[in-house]
FIMIKE-908209 format. One record per residue: x, y, z of N, C-alpha, C in turn; residue in one letter. Coordinates in steps of 0.2 Angstrom, whole numbers, plus 5000, padded with zeros to 4 digits. Example, Ala and Ser with C-alpha at 12.3 -4.5 7.8 and 13.67 -1.06 7.14 Angstrom:
// FIMIKE-908209
@neast->5066, nnorth->4972, nup->5039, caeast->5062, canorth->4978, caup->5039, ceast->5066, cnorth->4984, cup->5039, r->A
@neast->5064, nnorth->4989, nup->5035, caeast->5068, canorth->4995, caup->5036, ceast->5064, cnorth->5000, cup->5039, r->S
// end
This chain:
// FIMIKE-908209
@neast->5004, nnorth->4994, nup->5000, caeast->5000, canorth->5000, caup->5000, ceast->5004, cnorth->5006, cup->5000, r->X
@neast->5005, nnorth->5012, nup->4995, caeast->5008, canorth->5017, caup->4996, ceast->5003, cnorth->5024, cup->4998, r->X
@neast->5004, nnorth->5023, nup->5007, caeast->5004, canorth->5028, caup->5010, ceast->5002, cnorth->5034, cup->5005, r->X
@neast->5006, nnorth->5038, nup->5001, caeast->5008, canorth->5045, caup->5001, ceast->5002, cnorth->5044, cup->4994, r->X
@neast->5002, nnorth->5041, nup->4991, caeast->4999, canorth->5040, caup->4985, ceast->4989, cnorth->5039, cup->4987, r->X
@neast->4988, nnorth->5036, nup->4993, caeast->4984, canorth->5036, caup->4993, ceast->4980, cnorth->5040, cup->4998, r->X
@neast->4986, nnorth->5046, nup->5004, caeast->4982, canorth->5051, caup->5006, ceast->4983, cnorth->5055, cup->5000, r->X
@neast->4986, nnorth->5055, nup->4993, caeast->4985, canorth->5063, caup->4987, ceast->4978, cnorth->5060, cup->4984, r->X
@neast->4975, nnorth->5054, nup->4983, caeast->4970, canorth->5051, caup->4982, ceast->4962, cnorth->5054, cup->4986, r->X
@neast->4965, nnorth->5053, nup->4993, caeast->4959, canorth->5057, caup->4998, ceast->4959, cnorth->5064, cup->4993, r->X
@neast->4964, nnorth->5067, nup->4994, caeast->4966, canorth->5074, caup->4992, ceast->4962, cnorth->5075, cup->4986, r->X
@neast->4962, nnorth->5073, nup->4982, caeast->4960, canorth->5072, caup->4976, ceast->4951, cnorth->5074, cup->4975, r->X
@neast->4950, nnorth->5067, nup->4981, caeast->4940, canorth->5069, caup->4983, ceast->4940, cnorth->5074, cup->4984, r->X
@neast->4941, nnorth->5077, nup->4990, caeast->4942, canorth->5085, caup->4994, ceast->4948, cnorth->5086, cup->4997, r->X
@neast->4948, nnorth->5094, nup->4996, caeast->4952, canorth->5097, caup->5000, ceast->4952, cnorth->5094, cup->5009, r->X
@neast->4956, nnorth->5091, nup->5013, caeast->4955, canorth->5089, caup->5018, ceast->4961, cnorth->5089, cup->5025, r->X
@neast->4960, nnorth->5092, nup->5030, caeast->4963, canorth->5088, caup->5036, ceast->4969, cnorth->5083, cup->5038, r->X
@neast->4973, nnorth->5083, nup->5040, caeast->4977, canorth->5078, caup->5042, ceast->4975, cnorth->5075, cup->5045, r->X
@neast->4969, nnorth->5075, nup->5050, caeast->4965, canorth->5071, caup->5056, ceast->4959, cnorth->5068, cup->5051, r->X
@neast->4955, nnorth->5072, nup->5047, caeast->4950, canorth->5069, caup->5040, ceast->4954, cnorth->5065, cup->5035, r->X
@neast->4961, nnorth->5066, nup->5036, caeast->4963, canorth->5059, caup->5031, ceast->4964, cnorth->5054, cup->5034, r->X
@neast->4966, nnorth->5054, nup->5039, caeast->4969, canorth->5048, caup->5046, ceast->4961, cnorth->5045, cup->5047, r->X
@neast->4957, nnorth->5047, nup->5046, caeast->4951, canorth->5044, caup->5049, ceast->4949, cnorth->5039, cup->5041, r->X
@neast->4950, nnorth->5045, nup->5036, caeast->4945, canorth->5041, caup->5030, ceast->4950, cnorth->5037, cup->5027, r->X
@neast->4956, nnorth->5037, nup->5028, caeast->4962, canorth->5031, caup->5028, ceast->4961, cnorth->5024, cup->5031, r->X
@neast->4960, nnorth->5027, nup->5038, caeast->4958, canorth->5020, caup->5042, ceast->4953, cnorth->5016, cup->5040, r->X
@neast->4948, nnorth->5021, nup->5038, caeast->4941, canorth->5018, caup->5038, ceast->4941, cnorth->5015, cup->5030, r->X
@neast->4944, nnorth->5015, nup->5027, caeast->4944, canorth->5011, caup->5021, ceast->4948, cnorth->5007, cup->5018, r->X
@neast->4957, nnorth->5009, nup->5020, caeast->4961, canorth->5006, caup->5019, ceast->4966, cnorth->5004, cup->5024, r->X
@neast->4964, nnorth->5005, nup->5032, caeast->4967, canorth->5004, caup->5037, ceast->4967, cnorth->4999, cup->5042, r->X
@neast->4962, nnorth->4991, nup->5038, caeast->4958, canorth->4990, caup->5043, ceast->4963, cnorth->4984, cup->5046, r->X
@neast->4963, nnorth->4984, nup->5053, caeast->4970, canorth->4981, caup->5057, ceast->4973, cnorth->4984, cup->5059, r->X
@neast->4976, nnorth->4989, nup->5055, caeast->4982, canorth->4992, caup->5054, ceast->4982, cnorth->4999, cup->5054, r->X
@neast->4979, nnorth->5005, nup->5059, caeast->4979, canorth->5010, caup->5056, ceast->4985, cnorth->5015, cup->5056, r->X
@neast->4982, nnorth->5018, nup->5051, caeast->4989, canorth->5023, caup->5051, ceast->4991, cnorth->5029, cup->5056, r->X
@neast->5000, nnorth->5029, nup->5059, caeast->5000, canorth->5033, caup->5065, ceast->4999, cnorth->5040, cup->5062, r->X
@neast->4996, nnorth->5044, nup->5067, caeast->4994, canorth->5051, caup->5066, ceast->5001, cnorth->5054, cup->5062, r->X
@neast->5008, nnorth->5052, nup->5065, caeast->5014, canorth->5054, caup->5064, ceast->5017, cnorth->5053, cup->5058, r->X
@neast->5012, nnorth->5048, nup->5055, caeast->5016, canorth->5046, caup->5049, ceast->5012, cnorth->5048, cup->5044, r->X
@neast->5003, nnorth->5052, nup->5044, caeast->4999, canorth->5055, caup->5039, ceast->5004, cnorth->5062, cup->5041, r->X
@neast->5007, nnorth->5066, nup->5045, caeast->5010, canorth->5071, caup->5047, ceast->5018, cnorth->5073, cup->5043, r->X
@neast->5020, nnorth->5070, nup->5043, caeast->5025, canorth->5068, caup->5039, ceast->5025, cnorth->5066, cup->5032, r->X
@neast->5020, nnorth->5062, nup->5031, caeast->5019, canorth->5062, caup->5023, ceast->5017, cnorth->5067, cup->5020, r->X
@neast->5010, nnorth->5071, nup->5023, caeast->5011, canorth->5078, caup->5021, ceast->5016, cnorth->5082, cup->5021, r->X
@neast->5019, nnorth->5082, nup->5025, caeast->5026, canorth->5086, caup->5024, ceast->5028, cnorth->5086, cup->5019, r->X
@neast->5032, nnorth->5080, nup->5016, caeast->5034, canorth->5079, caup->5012, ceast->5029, cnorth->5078, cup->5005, r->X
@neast->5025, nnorth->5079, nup->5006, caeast->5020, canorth->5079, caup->4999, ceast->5023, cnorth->5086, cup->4997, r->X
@neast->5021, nnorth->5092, nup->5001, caeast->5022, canorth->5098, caup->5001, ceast->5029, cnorth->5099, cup->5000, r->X
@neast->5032, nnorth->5097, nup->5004, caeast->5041, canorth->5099, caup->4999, ceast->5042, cnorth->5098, cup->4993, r->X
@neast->5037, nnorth->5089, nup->4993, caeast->5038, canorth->5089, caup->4984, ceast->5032, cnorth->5095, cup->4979, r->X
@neast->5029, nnorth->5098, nup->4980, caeast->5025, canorth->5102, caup->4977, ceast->5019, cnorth->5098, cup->4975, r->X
@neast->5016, nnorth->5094, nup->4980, caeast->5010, canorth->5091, caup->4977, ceast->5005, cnorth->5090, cup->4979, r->X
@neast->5006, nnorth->5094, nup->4987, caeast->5000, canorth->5098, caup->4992, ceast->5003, cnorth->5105, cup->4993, r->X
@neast->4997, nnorth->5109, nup->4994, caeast->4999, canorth->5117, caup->4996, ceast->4994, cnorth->5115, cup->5002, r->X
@neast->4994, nnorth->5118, nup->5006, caeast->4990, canorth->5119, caup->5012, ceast->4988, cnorth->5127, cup->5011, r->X
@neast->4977, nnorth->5128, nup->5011, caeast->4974, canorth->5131, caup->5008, ceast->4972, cnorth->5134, cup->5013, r->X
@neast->4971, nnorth->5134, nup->5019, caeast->4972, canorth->5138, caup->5025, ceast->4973, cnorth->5134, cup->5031, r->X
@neast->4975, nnorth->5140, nup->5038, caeast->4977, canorth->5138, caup->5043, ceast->4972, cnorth->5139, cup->5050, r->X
@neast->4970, nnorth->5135, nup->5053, caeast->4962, canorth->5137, caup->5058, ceast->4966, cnorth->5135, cup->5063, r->X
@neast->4964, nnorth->5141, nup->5070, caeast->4967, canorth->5138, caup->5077, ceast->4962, cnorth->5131, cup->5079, r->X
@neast->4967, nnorth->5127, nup->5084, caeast->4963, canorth->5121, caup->5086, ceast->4964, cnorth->5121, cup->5090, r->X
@neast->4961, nnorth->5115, nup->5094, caeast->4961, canorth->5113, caup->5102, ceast->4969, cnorth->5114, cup->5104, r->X
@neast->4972, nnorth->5109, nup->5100, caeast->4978, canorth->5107, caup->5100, ceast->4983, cnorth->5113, cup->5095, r->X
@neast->4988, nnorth->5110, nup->5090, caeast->4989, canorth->5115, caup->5085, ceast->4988, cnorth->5117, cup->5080, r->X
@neast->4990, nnorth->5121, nup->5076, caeast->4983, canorth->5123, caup->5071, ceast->4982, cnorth->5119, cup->5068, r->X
@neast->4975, nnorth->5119, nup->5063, caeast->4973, canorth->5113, caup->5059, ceast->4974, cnorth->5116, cup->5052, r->X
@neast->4978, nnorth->5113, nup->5050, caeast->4979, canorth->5114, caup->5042, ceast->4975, cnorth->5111, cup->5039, r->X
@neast->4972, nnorth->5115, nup->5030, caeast->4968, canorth->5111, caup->5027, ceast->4972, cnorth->5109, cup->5020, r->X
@neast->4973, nnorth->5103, nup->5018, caeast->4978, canorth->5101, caup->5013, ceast->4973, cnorth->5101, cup->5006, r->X
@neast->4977, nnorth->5103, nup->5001, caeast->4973, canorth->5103, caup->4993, ceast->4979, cnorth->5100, cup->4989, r->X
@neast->4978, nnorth->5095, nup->4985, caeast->4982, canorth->5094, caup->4980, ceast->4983, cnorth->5098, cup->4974, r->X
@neast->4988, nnorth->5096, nup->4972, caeast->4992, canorth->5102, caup->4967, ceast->4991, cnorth->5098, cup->4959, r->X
@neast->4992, nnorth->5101, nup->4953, caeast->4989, canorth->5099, caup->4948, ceast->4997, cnorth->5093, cup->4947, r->X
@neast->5001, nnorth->5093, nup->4951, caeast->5008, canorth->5089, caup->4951, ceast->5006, cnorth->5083, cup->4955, r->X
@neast->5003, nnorth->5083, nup->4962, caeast->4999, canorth->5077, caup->4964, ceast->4995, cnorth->5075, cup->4961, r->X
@neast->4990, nnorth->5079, nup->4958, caeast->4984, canorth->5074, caup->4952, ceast->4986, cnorth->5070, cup->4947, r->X
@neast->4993, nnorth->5073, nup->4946, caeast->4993, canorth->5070, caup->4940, ceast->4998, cnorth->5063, cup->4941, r->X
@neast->5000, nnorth->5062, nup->4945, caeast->5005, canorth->5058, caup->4949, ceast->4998, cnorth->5051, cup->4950, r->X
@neast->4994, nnorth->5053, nup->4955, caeast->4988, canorth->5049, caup->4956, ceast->4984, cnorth->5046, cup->4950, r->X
@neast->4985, nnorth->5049, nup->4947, caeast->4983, canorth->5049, caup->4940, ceast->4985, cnorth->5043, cup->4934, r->X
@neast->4991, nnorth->5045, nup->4935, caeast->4997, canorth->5041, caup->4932, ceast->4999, cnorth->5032, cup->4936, r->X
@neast->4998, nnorth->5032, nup->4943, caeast->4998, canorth->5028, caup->4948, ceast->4991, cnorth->5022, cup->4946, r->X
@neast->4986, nnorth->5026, nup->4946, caeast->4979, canorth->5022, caup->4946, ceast->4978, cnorth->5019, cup->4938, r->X
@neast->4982, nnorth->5022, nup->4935, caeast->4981, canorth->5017, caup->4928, ceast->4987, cnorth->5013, cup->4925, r->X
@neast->4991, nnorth->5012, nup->4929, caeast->4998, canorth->5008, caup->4930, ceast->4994, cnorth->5003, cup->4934, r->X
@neast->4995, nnorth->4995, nup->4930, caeast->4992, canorth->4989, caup->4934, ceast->4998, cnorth->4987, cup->4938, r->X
@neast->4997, nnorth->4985, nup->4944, caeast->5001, canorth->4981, caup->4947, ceast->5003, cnorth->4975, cup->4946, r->X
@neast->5010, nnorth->4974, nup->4947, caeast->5013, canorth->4969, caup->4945, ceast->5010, cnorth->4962, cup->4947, r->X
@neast->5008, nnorth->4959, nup->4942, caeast->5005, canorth->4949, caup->4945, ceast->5009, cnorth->4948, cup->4948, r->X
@neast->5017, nnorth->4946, nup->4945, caeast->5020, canorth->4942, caup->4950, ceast->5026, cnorth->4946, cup->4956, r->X
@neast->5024, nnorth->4950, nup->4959, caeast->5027, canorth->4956, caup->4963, ceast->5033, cnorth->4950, cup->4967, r->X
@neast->5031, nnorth->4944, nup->4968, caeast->5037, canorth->4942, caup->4976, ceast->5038, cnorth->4934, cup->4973, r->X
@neast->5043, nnorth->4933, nup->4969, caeast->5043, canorth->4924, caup->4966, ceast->5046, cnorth->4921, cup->4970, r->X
@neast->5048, nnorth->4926, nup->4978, caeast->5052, canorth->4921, caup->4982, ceast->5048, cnorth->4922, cup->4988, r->X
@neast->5043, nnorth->4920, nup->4991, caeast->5041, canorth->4923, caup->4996, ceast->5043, cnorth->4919, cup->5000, r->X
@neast->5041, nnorth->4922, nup->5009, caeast->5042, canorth->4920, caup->5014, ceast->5043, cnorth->4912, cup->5018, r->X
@neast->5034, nnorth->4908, nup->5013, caeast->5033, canorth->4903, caup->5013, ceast->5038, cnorth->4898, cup->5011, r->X
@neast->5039, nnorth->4902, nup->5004, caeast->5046, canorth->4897, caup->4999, ceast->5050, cnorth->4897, cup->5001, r->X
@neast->5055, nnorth->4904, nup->5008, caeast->5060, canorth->4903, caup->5009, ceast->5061, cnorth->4898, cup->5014, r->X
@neast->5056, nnorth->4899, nup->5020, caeast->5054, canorth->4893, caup->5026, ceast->5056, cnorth->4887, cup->5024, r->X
@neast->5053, nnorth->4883, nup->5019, caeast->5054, canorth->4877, caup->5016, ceast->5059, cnorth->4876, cup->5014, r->X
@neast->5062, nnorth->4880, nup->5008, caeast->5070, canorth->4876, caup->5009, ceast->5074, cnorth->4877, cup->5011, r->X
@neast->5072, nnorth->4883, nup->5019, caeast->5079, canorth->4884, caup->5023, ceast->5077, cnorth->4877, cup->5028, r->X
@neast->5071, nnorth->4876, nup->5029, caeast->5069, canorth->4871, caup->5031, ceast->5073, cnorth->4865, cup->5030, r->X
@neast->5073, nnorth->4863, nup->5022, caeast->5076, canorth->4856, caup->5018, ceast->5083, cnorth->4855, cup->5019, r->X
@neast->5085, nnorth->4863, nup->5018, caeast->5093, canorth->4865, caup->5020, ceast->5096, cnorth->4862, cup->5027, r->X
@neast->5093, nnorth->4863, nup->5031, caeast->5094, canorth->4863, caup->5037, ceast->5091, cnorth->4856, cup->5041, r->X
@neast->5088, nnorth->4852, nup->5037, caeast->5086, canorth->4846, caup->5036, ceast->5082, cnorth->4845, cup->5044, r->X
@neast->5079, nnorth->4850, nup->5044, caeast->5074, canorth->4849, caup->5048, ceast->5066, cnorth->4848, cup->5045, r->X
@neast->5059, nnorth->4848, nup->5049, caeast->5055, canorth->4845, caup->5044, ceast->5051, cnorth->4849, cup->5042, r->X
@neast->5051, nnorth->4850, nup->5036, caeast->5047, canorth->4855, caup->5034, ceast->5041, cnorth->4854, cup->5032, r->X
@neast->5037, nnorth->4846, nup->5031, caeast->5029, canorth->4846, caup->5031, ceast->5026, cnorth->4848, cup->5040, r->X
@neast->5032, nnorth->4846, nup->5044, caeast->5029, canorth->4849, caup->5050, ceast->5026, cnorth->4858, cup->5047, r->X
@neast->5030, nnorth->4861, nup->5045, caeast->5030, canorth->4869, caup->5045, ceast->5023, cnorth->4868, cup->5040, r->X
@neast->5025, nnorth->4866, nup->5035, caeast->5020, canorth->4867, caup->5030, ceast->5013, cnorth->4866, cup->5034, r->X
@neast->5011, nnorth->4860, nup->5037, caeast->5005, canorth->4857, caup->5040, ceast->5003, cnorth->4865, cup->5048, r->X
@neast->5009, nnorth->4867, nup->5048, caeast->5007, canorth->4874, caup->5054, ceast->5005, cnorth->4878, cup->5052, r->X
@neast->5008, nnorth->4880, nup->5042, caeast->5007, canorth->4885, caup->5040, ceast->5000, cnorth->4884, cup->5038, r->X
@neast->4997, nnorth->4880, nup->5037, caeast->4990, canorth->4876, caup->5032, ceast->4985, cnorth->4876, cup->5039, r->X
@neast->4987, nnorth->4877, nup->5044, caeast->4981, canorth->4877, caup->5052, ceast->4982, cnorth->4884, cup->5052, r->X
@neast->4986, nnorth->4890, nup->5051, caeast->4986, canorth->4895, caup->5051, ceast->4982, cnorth->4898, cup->5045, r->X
@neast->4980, nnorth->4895, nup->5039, caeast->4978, canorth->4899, caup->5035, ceast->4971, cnorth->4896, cup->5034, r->X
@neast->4971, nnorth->4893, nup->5037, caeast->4962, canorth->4888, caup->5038, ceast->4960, cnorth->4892, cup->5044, r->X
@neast->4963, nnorth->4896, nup->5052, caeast->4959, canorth->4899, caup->5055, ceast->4960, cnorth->4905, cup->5053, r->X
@neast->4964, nnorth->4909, nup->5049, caeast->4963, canorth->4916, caup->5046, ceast->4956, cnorth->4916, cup->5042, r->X
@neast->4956, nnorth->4911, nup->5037, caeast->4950, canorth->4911, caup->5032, ceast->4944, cnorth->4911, cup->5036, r->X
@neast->4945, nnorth->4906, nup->5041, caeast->4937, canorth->4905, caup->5046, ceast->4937, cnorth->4914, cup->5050, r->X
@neast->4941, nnorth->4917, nup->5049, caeast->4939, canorth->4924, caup->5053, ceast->4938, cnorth->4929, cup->5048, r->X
@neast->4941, nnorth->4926, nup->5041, caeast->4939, canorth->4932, caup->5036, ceast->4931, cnorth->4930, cup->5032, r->X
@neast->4930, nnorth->4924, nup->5033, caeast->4924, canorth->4923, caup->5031, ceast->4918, cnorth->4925, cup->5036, r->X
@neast->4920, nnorth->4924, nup->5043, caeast->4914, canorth->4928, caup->5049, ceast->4914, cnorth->4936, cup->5047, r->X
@neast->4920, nnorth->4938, nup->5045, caeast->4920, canorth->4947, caup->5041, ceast->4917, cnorth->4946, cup->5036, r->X
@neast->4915, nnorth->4944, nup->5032, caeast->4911, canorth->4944, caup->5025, ceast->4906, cnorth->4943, cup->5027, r->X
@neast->4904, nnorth->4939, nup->5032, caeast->4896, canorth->4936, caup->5032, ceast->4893, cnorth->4943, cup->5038, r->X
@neast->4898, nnorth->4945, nup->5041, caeast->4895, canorth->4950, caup->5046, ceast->4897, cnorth->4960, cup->5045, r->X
@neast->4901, nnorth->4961, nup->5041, caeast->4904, canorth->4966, caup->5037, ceast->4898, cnorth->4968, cup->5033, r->X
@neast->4901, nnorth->4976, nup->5032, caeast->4901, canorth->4979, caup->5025, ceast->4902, cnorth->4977, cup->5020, r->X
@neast->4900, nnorth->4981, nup->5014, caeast->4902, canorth->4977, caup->5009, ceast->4908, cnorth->4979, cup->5007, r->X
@neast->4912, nnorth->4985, nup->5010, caeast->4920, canorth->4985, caup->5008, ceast->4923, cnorth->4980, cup->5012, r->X
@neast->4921, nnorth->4978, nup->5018, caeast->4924, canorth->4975, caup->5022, ceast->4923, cnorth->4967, cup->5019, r->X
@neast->4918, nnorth->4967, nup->5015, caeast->4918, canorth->4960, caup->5011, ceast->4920, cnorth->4959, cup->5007, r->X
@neast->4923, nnorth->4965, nup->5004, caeast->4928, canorth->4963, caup->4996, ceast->4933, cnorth->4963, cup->4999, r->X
@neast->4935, nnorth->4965, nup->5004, caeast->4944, canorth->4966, caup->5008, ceast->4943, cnorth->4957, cup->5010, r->X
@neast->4939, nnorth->4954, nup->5012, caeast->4940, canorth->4949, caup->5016, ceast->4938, cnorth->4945, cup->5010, r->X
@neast->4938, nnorth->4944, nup->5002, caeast->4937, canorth->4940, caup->4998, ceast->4945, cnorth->4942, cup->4994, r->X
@neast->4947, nnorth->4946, nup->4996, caeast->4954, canorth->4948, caup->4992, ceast->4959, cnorth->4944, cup->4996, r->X
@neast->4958, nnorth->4944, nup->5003, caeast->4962, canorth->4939, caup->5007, ceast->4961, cnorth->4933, cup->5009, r->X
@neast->4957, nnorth->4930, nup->5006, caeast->4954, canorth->4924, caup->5007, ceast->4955, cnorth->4921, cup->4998, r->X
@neast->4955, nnorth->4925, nup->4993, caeast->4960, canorth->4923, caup->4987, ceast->4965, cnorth->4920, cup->4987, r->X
@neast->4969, nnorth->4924, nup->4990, caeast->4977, canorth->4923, caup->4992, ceast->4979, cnorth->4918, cup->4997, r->X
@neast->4974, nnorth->4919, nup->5001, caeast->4975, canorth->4911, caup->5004, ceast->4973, cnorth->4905, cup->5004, r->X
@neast->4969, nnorth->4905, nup->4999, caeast->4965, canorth->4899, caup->4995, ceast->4971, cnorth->4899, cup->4989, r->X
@neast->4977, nnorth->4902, nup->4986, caeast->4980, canorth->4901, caup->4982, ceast->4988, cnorth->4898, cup->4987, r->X
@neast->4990, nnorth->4900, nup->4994, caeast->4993, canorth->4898, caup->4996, ceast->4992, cnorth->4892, cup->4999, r->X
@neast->4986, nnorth->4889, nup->5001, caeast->4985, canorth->4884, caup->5002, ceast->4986, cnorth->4880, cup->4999, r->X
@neast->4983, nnorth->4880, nup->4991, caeast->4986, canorth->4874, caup->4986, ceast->4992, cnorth->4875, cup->4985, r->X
@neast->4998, nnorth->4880, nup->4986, caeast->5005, canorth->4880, caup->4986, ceast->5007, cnorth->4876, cup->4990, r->X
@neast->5004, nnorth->4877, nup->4994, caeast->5007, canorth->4871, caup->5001, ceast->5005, cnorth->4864, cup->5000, r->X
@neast->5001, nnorth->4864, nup->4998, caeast->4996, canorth->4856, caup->4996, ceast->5003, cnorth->4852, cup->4989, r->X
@neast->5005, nnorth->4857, nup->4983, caeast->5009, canorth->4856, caup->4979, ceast->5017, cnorth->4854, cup->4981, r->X
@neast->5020, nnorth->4859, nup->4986, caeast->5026, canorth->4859, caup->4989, ceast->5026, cnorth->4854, cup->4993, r->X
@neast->5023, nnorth->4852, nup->4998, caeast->5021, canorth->4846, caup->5000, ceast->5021, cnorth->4840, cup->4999, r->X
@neast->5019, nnorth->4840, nup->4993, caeast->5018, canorth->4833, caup->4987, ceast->5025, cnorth->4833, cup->4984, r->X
@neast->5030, nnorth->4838, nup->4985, caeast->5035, canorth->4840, caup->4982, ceast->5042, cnorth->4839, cup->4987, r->X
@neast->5042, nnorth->4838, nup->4993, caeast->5047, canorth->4840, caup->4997, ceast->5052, cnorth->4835, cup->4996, r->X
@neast->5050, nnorth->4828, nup->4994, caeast->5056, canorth->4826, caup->4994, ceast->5061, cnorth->4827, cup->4987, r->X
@neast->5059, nnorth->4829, nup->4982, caeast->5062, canorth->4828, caup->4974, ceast->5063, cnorth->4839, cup->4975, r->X
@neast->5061, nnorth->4841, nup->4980, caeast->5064, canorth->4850, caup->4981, ceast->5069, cnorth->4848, cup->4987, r->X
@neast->5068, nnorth->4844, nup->4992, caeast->5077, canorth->4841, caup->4996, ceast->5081, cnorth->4838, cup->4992, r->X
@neast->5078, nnorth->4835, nup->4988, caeast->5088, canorth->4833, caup->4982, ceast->5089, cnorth->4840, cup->4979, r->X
@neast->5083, nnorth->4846, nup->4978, caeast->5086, canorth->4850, caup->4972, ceast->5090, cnorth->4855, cup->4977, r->X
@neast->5089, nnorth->4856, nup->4985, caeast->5092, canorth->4860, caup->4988, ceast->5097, cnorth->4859, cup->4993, r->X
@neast->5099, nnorth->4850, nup->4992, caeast->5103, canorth->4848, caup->4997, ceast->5110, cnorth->4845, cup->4995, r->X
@neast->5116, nnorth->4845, nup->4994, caeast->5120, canorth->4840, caup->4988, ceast->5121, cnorth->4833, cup->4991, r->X
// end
């Protein structure tokens, strides 16, 4: 998720808040994870150093003032240029999973043990992203059928490497 890309994005809707983007952030793209105040703060900074927010006025506040941010026609067009660039299909050929296992075979220790932990772990994630689809919003239900993809595609990984550990131990071990 790019951060900076996706508060010039809010920006982009309306002119808004550091605290209205930290909330409309969370609330659509933060969910688990929200974003620290410190780091929507800083990213505006640096939005503004690069010329791609100007801050459109300044209002005294409880705390300290409350900037109002607008995007610059160098952020739109950035945002612009972002959202019709497709992301990469194959972004990670080596992931985490795939290193586990042959550092696993490496190190000849058992790696259908790992596999069979990773495969109880991605069977009670599913079971808690499927209670969010049946009990969610409907963003909350696309987000939980985006993650339940991925791990219905990891799990036949594991089903295949598994069927595979001993002819992938001769390929990683002399």
């Amino acid at each position: 998720m790019s951060v900076p890309l996706t508060l010039l994005g809010l920006l982009e809707r309306e002119p808004s808040h550091g605290y209205d983007l930290k909330r409309d952030y969370d609330a659509f793209f933060g969910r688990g994870k929200p974003l620290p105040f410190g780091q929507v703060y800083s990213t505006l900074s640096r939005l503004g150093r690069d010329g791609k927010v100007v801050i459109s006025d300044v209002a005294p506040g409880s705390g300290p003032d409350r900037k109002r941010y607008i995007i610059t026609d160098l952020g739109a067009t950035e945002v612009e240029q972002w959202l019709t660039q497709p992301v990469d299909p194959e972004p990670h050929l080596q992931t985490v999973l795939f290193a586990k296992v042959v550092l696993a075979l490496m190190l000849d220790r058992p790696a259908d043990e790992y596999l069979d932990t990773q495969r109880s772990a991605h069977l009670h994630r599913m079971r808690e992203l499927t209670e969010i689809k049946r009990d969610g919003s409907l963003v909350d239900a696309l987000l939980a059928d985006h993650g339940l993809y991925h791990l219905e595609a990891d799990l036949r990984w594991i089903e295949m490497t598994g069927a595979r550990l001993d002819a992938l131990r001769k390929a990683v071990r002399p």
